[in-house]
KEKE-3310 file (N, C-alpha, C; in steps of 0.2 Angstrom, whole numbers, plus 5000, padded with zeros to 4 digits):
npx = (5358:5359:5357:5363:5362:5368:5371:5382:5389:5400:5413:5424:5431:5442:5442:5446:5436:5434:5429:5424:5422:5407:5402:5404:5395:5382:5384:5386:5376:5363:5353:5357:5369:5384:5398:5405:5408:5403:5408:5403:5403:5393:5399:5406:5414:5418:5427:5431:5443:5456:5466:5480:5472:5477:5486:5485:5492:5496:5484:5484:5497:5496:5484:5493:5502:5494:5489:5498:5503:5491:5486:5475:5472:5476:5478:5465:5450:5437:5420:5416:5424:5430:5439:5448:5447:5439:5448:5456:5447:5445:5459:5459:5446:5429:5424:5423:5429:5426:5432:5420:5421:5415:5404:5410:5419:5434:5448:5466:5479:5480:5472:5457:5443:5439:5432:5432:5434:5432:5429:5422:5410:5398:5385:5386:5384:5383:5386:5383:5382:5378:5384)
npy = (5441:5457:5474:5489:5504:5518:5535:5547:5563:5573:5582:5594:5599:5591:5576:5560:5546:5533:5518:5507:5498:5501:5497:5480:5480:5480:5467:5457:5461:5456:5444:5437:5428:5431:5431:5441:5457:5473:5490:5505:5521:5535:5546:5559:5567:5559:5547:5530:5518:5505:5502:5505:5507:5506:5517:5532:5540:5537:5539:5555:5558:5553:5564:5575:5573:5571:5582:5590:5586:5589:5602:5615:5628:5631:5628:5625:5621:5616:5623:5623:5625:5615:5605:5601:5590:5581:5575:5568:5561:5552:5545:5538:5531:5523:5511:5496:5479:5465:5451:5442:5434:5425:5432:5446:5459:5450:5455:5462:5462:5474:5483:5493:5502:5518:5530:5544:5559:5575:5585:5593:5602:5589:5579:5560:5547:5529:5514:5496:5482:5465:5449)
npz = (5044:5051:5055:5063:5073:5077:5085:5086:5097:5090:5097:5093:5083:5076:5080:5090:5093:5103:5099:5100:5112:5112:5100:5106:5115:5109:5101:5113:5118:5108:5101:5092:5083:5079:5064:5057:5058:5049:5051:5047:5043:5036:5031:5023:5028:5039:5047:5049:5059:5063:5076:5088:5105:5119:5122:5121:5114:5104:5094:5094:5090:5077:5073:5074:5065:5053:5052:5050:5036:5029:5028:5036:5029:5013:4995:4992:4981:4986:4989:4999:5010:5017:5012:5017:5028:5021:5014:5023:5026:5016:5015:5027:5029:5027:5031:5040:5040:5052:5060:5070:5087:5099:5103:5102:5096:5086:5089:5088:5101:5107:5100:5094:5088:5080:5080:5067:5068:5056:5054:5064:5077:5076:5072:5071:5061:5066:5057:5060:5053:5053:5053)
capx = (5361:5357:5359:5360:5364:5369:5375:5389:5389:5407:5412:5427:5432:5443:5442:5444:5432:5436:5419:5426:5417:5399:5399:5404:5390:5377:5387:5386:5367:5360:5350:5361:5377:5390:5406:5407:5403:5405:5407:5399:5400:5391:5399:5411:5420:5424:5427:5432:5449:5458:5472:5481:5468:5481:5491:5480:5496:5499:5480:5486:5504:5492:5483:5499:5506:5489:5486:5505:5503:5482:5484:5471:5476:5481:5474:5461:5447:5430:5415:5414:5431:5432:5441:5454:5443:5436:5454:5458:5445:5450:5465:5455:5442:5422:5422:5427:5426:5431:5427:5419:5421:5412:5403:5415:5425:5438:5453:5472:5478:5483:5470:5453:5440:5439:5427:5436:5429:5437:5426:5413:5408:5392:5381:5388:5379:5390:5379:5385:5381:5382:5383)
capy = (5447:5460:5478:5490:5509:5524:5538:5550:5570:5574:5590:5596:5599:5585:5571:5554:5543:5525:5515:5497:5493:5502:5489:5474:5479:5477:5461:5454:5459:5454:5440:5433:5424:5433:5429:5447:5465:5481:5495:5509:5529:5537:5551:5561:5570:5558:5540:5525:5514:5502:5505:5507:5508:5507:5523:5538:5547:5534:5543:5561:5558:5553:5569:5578:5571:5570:5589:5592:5582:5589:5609:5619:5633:5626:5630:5620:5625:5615:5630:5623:5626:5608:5599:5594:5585:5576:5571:5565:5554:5547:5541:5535:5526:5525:5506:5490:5472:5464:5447:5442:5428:5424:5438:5452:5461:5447:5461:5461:5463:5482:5487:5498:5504:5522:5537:5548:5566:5579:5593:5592:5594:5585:5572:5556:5538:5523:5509:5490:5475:5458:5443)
capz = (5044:5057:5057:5069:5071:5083:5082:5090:5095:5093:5103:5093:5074:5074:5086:5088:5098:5104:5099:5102:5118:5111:5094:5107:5119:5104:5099:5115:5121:5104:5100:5086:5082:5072:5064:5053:5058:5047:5053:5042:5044:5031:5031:5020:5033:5046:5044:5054:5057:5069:5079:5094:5110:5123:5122:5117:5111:5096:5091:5095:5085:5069:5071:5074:5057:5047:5051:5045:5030:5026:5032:5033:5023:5008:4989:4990:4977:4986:4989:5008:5015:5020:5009:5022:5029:5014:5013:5028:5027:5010:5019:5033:5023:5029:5033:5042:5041:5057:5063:5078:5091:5107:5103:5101:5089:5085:5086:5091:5108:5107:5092:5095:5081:5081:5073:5065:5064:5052:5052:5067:5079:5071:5075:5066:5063:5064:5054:5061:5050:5059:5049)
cpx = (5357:5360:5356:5365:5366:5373:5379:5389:5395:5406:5419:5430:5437:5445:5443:5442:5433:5428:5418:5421:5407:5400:5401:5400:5385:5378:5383:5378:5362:5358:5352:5366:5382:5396:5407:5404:5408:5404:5406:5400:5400:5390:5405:5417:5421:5424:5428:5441:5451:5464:5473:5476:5471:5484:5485:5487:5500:5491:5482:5493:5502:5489:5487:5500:5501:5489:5493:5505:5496:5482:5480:5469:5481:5476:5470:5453:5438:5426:5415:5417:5433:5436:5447:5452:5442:5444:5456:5454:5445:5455:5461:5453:5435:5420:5427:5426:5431:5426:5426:5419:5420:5407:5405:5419:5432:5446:5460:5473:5476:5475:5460:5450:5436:5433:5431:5433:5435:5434:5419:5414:5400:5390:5383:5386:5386:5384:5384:5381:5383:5379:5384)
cpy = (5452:5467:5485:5495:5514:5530:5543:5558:5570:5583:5593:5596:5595:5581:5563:5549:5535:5522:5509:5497:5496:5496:5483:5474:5476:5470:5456:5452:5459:5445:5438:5433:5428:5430:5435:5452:5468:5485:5501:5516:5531:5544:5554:5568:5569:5550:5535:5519:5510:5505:5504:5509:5508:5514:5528:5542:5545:5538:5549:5563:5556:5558:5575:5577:5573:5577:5595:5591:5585:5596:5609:5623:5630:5630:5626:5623:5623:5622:5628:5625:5619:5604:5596:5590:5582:5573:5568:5558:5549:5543:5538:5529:5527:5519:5502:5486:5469:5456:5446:5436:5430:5430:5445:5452:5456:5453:5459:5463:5472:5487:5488:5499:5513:5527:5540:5553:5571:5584:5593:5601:5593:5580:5569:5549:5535:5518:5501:5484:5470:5454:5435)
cpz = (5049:5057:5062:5070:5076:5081:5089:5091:5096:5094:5100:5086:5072:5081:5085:5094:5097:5104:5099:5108:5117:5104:5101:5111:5114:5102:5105:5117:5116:5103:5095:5088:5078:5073:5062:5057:5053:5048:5049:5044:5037:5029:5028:5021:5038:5044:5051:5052:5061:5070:5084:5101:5117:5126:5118:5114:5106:5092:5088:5090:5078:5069:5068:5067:5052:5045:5048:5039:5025:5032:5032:5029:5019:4999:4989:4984:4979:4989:4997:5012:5018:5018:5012:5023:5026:5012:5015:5027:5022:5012:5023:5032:5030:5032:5034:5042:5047:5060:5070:5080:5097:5108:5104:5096:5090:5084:5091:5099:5111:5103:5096:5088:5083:5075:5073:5062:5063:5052:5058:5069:5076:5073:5069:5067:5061:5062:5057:5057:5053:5055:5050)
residu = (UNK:UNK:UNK:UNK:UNK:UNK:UNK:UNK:UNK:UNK:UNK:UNK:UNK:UNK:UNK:UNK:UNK:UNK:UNK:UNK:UNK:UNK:UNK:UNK:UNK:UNK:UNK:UNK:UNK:UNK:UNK:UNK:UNK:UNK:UNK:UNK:UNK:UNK:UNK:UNK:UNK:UNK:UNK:UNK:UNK:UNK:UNK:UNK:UNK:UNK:UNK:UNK:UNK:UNK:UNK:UNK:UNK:UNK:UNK:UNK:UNK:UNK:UNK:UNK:UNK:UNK:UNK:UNK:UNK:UNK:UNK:UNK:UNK:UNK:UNK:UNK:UNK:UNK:UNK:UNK:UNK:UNK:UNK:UNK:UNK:UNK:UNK:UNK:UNK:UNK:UNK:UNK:UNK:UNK:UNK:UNK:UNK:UNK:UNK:UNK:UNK:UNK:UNK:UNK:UNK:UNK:UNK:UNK:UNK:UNK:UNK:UNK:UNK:UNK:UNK:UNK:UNK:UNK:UNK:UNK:UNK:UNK:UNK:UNK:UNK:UNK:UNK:UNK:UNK:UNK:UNK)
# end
């Protein structure tokens, strides 16, 4: 097991950053073998998921909807004002297991692994686990 950390300054209060080809760089210029990575953000407003990397405007049509579905203004009762965000990322979720081959995220043709910031912008770690 092997882990191994970085982190991200996002530049905008909610974004989403394509971070597939930085975990398969560490994949690949590592000095071990994997079959398992997790993907780990340790943060409770912004998370991580897969998806569509082809088309950036299947990401932007999940914004669109989420930010429909998880207003701003809303009753929310947290002290911070953020609890959209803390919600979004509920849905999200904070982690991934994804296996690897040849040294790289073992992933679908189409499919991408994404940071997902709900309340930046904010310096955000992503933790990688290699197994």
């Amino acid at each position: 097991m092997k882990r191994i950390g970085f982190t991200i300054k996002t530049k905008a209060n909610i974004e989403i950053i394509d971070i597939t080809t930085k975990i398969n760089s560490f994949l690949r210029n590592g000095d071990y073998t994997a079959n398992m990575c997790n993907i780990f953000v340790p943060h409770t407003t912004a998370g991580v998921t897969i998806n569509e990397n082809s088309d950036p405007e299947v990401m932007n049509d999940f914004l669109r909807k989420v930010n429909q579905l998880i207003p701003v203004n809303d009753s929310y009762h947290h002290l911070e004002g953020n609890s959209p965000a803390h919600i979004k990322t509920i849905l999200c979720g904070s982690s991934l297991v994804v296996p690897v081959k040849e040294n790289q995220l073992f992933l679908g043709r189409w499919q991408g692994i994404f940071l997902m910031e709900f309340d930046g912008p904010r310096e955000r770690k992503v933790i990688i686990t290699i197994f």
